[in-house]
N, C-alpha and C positions, 0 to 999 in steps of 0.2 A: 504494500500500500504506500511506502513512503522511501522515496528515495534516498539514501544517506547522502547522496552530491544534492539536492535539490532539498527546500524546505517547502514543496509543494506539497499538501496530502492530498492524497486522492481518494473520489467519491468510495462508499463503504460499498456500492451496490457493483454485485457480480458482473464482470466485463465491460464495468464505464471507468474509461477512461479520464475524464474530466475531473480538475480540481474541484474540491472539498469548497464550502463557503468557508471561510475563516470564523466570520461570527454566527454560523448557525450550530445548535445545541448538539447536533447531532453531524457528523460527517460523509457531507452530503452534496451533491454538486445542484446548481439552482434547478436544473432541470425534475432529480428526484426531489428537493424539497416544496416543488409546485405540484409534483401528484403527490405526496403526503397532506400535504395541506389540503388537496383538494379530496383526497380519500378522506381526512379527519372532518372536512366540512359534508360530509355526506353520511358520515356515520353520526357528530359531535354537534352539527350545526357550527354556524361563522357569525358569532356577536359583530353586528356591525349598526351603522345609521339606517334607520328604516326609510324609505322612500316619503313618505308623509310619515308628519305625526300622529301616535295610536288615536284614533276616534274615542276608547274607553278614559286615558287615563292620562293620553298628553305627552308619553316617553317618547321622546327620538330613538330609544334606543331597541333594536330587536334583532334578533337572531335569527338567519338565514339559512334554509331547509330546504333541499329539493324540492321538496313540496309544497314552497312557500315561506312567508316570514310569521314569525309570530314575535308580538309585545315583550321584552326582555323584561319587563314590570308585571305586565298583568298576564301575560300569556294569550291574550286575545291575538286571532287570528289576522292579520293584515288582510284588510277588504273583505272581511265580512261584514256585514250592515247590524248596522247597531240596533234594536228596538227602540225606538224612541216611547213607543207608549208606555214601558213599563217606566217607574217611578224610580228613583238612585235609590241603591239602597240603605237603608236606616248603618250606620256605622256611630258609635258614643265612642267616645275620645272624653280622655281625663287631660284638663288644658291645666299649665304652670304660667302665669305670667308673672310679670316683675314690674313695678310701678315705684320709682324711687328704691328704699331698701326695706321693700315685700314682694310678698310674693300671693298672689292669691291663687286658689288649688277650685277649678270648678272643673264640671263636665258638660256639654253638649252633642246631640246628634247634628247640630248645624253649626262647625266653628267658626265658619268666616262670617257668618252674619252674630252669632254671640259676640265672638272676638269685637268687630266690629262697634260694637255697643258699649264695650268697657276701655275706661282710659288706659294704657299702662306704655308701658317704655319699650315691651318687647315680651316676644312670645317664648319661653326658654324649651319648652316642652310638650310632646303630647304622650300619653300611654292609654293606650286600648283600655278601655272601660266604661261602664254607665257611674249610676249615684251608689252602687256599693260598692266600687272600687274606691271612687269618691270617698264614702264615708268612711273607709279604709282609712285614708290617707289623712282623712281631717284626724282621725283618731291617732294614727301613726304619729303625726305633730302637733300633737294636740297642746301639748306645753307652749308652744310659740304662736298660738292662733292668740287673734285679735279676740274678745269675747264677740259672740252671737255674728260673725262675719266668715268671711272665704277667705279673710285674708290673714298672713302667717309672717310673722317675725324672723327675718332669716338668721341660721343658723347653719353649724355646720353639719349635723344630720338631715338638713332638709338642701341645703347645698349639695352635698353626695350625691341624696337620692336624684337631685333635676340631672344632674353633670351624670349619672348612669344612663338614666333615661334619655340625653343626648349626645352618648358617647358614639361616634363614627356617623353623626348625621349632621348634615352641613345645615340642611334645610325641611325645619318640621315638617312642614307644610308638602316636600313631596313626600314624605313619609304616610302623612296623613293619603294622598293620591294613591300612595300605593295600596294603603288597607281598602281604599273604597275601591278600587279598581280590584282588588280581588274578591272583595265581596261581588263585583257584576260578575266575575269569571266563575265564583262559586255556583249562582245560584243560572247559569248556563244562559 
């Protein structure tokens, strides 16, 4: 495979002749690492940019299949038709915001229109849940609540818990796109 006068390595594949990529993982001349690739996107799919953005959920982003592309988000099929008649489905979310230094802990099955409605600084959080996850959480911090309010005295146990809740997410809010997008995918 590799000449001791020459620092060329050659393809690993039986009877090719042609040099090796240098920077690809495996050694391999471009020609077989373009039918590996195109063998891995036939078996593994090819994440790539979807042609439009998903109808369900708004991703650019989706994986490409012999048989089409589907939502890298929601998994919905690229150019299938949406139902418009059916209704979005119900999703509650347990929202954190921050309003100066509080934090108020409520839930909503509608956040951008609650959100909306209440002053605050910034949205730090959501977590999948209705009002007993909620009153989970009022009870959980229950030491740093305001009396008879949503809103919570920060600390560093209720600090923790926001910073878990938004650990590897840039942006709540596609988070939130994604659960509801997969509630349309769930219920077909």
């Amino acid at each position: 495979m590799t000449d001791p006068h020459n620092s060329v390595v050659e393809c690993l594949v039986e009877d090719c002749r042609r040099a090796a990529d240098p920077d690809a993982p495996l050694c391999l001349c471009a020609l077989h690492l373009a039918a590996a690739a195109e063998w891995a996107g036939a078996t593994d799919g090819v994440t790539d940019v979807l042609p439009t953005p998903c109808r369900v959920c708004g991703s650019r982003l989706g994986v490409r299949w012999p048989s089409g592309w589907l939502c890298a988000v929601c998994e919905w099929r690229h150019g299938d038709t949406v139902d418009d008649e059916l209704p979005p489905p119900r999703v509650d979310v347990v929202y954190y915001l921050r309003f100066e230094d509080r934090i108020k802990i409520g839930t909503s099955a509608q956040p951008r229109r609650r959100l909306a409605a209440l002053w605050h600084d910034e949205l730090l959080a959501f977590e999948p849940g209705d009002r007993l996850v909620e009153g989970r959480r009022h009870a959980q911090f229950a030491a740093e609540r305001f009396a008879r309010t949503e809103w919570f005295r920060r600390s560093d146990a209720l600090d923790a818990h926001v910073a878990a809740l938004s650990a590897g997410v840039d942006d709540p809010w596609a988070r939130y796109a994604r659960w509801v997008s997969e509630a349309i995918a769930r219920r077909g």
